[in-house]
PATI-37359 format. One record per residue (C-alpha): x, y, z; residue in one letter; residue number from 1. Coordinates in steps of 0.25 Angstrom, whole numbers, plus 2048, in hexadecimal, padded with zeros to 3 digits. Example, Ala and Ser with C-alpha at 12.3 -4.5 7.8 and 13.67 -1.06 7.14 Angstrom:
PATI-37359
+-----+-----+-----+------+------+
|  xx |  yy |  zz | guti | rogu |
+-----+-----+-----+------+------+
| 831 | 7EE | 81F |    A |    1 |
| 837 | 7FC | 81D |    S |    2 |
+-----+-----+-----+------+------+
This chain:
PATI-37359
+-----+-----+-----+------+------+
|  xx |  yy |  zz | guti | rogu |
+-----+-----+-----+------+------+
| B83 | 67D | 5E8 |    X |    1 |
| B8A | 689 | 5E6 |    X |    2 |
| B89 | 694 | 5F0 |    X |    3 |
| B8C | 69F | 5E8 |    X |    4 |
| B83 | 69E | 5DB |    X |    5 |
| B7A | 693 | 5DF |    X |    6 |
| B7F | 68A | 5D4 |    X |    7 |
| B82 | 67A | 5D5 |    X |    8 |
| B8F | 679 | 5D8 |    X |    9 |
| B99 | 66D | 5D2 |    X |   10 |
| B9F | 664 | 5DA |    X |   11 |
| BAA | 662 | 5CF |    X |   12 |
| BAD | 66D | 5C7 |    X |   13 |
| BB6 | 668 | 5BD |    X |   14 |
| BC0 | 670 | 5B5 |    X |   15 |
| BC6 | 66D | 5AA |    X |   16 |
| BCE | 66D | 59C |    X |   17 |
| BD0 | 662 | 593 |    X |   18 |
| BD9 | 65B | 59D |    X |   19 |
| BD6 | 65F | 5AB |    X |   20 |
| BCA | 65D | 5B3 |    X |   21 |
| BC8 | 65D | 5C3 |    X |   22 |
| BBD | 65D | 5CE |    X |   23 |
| BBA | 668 | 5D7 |    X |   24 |
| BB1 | 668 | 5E3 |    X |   25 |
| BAB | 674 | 5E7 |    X |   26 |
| BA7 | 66F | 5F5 |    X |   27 |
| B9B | 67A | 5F5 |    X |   28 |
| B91 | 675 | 600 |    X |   29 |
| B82 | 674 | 601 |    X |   30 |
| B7E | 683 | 604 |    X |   31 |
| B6D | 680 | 603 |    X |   32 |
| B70 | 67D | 614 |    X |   33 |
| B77 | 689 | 61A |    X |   34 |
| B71 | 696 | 61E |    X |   35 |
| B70 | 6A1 | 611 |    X |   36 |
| B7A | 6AB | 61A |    X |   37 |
| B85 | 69E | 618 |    X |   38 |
| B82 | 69D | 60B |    X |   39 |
| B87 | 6AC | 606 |    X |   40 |
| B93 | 6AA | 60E |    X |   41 |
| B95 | 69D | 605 |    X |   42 |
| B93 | 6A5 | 5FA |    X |   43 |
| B9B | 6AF | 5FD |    X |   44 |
| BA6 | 6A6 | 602 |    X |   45 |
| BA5 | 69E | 5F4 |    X |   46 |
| BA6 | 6AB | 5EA |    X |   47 |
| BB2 | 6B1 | 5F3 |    X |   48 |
| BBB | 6A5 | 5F2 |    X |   49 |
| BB7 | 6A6 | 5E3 |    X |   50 |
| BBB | 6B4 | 5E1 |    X |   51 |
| BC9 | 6AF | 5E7 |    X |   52 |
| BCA | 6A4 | 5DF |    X |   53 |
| BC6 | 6AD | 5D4 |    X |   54 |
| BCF | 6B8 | 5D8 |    X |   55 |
| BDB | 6AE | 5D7 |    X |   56 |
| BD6 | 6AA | 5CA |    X |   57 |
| BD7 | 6BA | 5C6 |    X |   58 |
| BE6 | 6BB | 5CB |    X |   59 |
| BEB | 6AE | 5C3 |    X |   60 |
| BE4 | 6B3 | 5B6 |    X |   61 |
| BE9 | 6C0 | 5B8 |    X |   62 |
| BF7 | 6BD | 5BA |    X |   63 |
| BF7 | 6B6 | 5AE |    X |   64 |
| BF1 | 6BF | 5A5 |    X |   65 |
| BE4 | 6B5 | 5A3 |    X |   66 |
| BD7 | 6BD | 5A0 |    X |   67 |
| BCB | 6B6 | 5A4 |    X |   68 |
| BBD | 6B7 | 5A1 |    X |   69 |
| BB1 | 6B1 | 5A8 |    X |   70 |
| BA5 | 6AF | 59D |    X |   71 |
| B9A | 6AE | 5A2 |    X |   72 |
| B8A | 6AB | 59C |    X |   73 |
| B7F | 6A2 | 59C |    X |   74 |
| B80 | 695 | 597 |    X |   75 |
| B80 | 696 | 585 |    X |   76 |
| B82 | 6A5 | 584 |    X |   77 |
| B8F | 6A2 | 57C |    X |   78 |
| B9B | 6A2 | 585 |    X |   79 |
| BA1 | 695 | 57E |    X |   80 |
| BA0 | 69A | 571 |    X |   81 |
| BA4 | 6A9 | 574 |    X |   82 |
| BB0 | 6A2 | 57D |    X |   83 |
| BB4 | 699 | 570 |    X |   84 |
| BB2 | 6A5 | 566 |    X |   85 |
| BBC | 6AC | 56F |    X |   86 |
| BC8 | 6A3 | 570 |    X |   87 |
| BC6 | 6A1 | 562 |    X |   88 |
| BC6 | 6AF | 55E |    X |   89 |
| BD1 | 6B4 | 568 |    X |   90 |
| BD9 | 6A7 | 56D |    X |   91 |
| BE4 | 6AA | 562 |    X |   92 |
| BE7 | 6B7 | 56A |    X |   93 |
| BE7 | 6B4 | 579 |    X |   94 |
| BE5 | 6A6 | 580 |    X |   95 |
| BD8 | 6A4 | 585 |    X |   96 |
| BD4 | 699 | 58F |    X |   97 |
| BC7 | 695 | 594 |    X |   98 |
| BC0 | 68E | 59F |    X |   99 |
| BB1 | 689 | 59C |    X |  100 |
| BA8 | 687 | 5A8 |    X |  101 |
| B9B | 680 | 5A5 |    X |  102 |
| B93 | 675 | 5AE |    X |  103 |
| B98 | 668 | 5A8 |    X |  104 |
| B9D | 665 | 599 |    X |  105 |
| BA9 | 66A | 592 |    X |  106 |
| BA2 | 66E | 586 |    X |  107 |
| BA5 | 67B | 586 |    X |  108 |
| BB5 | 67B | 589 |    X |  109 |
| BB5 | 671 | 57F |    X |  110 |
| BAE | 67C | 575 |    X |  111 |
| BBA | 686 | 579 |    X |  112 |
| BC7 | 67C | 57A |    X |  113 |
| BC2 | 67A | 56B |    X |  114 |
| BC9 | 688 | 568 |    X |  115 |
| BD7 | 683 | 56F |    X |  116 |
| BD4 | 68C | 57C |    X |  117 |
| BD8 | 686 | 58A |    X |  118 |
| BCB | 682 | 590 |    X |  119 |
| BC8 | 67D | 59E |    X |  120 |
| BB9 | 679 | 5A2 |    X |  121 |
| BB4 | 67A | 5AF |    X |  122 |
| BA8 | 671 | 5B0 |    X |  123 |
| BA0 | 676 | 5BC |    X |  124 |
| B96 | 66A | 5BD |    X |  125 |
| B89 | 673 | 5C4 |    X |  126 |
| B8F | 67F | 5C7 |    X |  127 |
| B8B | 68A | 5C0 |    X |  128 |
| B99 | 694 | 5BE |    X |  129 |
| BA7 | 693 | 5BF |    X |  130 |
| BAE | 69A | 5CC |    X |  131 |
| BBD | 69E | 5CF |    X |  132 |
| BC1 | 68F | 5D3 |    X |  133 |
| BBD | 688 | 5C7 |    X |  134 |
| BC6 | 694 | 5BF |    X |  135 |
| BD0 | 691 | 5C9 |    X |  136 |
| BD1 | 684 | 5C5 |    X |  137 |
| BCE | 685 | 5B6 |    X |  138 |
| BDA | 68D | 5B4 |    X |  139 |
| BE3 | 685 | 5BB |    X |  140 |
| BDF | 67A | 5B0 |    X |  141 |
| BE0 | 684 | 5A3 |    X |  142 |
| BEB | 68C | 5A7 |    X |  143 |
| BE8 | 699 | 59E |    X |  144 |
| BF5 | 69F | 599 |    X |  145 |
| BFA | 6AC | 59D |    X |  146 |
| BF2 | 6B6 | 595 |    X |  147 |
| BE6 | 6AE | 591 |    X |  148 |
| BD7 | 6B1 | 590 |    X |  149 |
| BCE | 6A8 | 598 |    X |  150 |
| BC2 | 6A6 | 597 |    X |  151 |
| BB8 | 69F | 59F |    X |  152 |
| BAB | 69C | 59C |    X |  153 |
| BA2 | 69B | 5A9 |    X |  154 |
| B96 | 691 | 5AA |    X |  155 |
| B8A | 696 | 5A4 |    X |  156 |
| B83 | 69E | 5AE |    X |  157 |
| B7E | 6AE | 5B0 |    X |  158 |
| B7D | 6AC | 5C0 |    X |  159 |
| B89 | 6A5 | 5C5 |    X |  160 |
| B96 | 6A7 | 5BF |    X |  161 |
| B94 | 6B7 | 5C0 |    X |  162 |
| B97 | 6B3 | 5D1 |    X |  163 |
| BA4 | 6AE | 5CF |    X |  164 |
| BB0 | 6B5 | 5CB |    X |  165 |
| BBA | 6AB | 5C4 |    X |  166 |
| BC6 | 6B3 | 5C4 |    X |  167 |
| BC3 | 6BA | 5B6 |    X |  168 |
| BC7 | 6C8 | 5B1 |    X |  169 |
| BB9 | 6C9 | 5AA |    X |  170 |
| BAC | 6C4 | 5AB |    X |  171 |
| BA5 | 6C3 | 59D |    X |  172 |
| B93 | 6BF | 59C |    X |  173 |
| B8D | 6BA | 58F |    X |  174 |
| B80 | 6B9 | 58C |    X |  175 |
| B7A | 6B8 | 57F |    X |  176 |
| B6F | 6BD | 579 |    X |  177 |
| B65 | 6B1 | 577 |    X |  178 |
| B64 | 6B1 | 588 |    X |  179 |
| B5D | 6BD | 588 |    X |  180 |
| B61 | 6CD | 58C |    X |  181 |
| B5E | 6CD | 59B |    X |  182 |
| B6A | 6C4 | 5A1 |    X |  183 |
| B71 | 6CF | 5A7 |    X |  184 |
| B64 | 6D2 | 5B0 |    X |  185 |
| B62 | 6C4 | 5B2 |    X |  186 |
| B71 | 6C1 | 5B5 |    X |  187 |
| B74 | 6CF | 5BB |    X |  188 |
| B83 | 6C8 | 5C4 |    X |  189 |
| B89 | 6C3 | 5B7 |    X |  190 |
| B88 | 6CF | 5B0 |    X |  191 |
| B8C | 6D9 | 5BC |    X |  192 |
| B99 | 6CF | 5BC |    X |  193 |
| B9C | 6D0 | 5AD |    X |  194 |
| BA6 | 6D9 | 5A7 |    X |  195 |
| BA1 | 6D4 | 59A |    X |  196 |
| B94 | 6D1 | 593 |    X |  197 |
| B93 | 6CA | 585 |    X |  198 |
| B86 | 6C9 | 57F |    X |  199 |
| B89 | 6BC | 576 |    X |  200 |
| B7F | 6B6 | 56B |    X |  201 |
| B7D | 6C5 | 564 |    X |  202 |
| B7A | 6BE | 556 |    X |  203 |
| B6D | 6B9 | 55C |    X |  204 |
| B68 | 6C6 | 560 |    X |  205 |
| B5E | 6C5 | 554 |    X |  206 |
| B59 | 6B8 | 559 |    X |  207 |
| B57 | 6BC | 566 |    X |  208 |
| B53 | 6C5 | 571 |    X |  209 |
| B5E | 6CD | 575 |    X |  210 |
| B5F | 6DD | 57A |    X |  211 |
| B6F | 6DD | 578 |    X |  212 |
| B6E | 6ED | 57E |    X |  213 |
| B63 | 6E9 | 58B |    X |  214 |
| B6D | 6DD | 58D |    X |  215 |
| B78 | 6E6 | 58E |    X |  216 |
| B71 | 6F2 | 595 |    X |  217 |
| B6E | 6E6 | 5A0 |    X |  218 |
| B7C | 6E1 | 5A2 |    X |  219 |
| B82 | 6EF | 5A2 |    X |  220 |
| B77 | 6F2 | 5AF |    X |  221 |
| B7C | 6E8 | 5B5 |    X |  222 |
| B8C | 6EB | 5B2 |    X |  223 |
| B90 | 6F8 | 5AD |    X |  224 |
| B9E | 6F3 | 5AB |    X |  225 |
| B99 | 6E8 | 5A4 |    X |  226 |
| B9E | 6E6 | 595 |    X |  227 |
| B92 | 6DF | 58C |    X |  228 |
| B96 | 6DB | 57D |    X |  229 |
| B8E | 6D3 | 572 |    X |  230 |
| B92 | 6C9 | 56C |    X |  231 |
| B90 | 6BC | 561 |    X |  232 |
| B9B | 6B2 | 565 |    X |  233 |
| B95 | 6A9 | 55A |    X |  234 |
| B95 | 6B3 | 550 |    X |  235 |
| BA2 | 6BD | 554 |    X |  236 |
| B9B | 6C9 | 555 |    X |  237 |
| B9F | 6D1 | 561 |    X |  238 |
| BAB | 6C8 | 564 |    X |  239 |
| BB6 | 6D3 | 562 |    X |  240 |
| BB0 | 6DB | 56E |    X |  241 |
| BB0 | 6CF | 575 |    X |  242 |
| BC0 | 6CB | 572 |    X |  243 |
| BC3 | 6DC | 575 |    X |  244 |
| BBC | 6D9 | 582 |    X |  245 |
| BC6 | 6CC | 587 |    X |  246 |
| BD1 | 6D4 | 581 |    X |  247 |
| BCF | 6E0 | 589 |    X |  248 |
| BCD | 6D7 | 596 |    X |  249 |
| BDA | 6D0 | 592 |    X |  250 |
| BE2 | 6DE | 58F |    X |  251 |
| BE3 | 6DC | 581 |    X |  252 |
| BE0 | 6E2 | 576 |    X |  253 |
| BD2 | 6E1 | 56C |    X |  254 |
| BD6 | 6D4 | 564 |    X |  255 |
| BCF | 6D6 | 557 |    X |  256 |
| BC8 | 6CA | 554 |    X |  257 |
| BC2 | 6C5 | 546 |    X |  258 |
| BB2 | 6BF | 547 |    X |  259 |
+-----+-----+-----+------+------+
């Protein structure tokens, strides 16, 4: 059991590309016995040795002119397809790696390897997010090249993955509009993290309920820094403000893009 976020933890996380594959044991212990008060001090203890870990992370990126960004949604609000609609778009201009976290199953690194882009998956078998370790040891299996994009897609989740810091430069939410317009007030952590929100799925808005302005109003109440864009990454529409977005967090300038 996690003691941060409550989720099952994996006792073997296994990470991944089309050649490497290893074990990891966590070691978390049995928490339902010990006092509440020993408890948070877990809890705290687990999320500091994280934020170093995830600090490293930060340095090594850094040093090396790597940008990466730590997507995060629900399960089937679109981060594949908007992940593979990105490389396919802008993988001629920059090189852009990725690192797919989901449960079990290689489904979706197999979607994105499909493009040419350097994928490793990180199969977290219960657990419920990625954390700082599993980057650490994912990028020591991809190796990004100095001045790459990276992307990682984070298990599908609203609760846990806003509580760990992976060593990103930017934290991105989607969610899309068949979910409905109150996730930011359901989900208020994730969206007080983000430094980005993408509404995804705007060609259904005639199909379905969906406030785009109340959504927004919500996630700029929780986050007043926060950026929200819409978007159809089926479609194309709203791409390009996505693509200026990376290229500001990258230091480069608007790419143009065709759709």
């Amino acid at each position: 059991m996690c003691a941060t976020c409550g989720c099952g933890e994996s006792a073997g996380v296994r990470v991944s590309d089309s050649a490497h594959s290893h074990d990891h044991d966590h070691g978390h212990g049995d928490l339902h016995h010990h006092p509440h008060s020993e408890t948070v001090v877990l809890e705290q203890r687990v999320l500091a040795k994280n934020d170093e870990l995830a600090a490293r992370n930060r340095e090594w990126m850094r040093t090396r002119g790597i940008s990466a960004l730590n997507v995060m949604s629900s399960p089937g609000a679109g981060k594949t397809t908007l992940l593979v609609r990105t490389i396919n778009d802008l993988g001629g201009r920059f090189p852009i790696a990725v690192i797919e976290g989901d449960q079990e199953t290689q489904l979706d690194a197999e979607r994105v390897r499909a493009t040419g882009s350097t994928v490793v998956q990180v199969n977290t078998g219960p657990g419920c997010h990625l954390d700082a370790d599993m980057i650490d040891r994912a990028l020591a299996v991809s190796r990004p090249v100095d001045g790459s994009l990276l992307l990682i897609e984070n298990v599908g989740n609203l609760v846990c993955p806003a509580l760990f810091d992976l060593g990103e430069e930017g934290k991105v939410v989607l969610i899309s509009t068949p979910e409905g317009v109150d996730k930011p007030v359901k989900y208020p952590h994730i969206f007080a993290v983000a430094d980005l929100v993408i509404i995804n799925k705007i060609d259904l808005l005639p199909y379905v309920e969906f406030d785009v302005e109340a959504c927004v109003r919500q996630a700029e109440a929780l986050n007043p820094a926060v950026r929200v864009l819409t978007l159809s990454a089926t479609t194309g529409e709203g791409l390009p403000e996505w693509y200026s977005w990376i290229g500001a967090r990258m230091g480069l300038a608007p790419v143009a893009v065709d759709n």
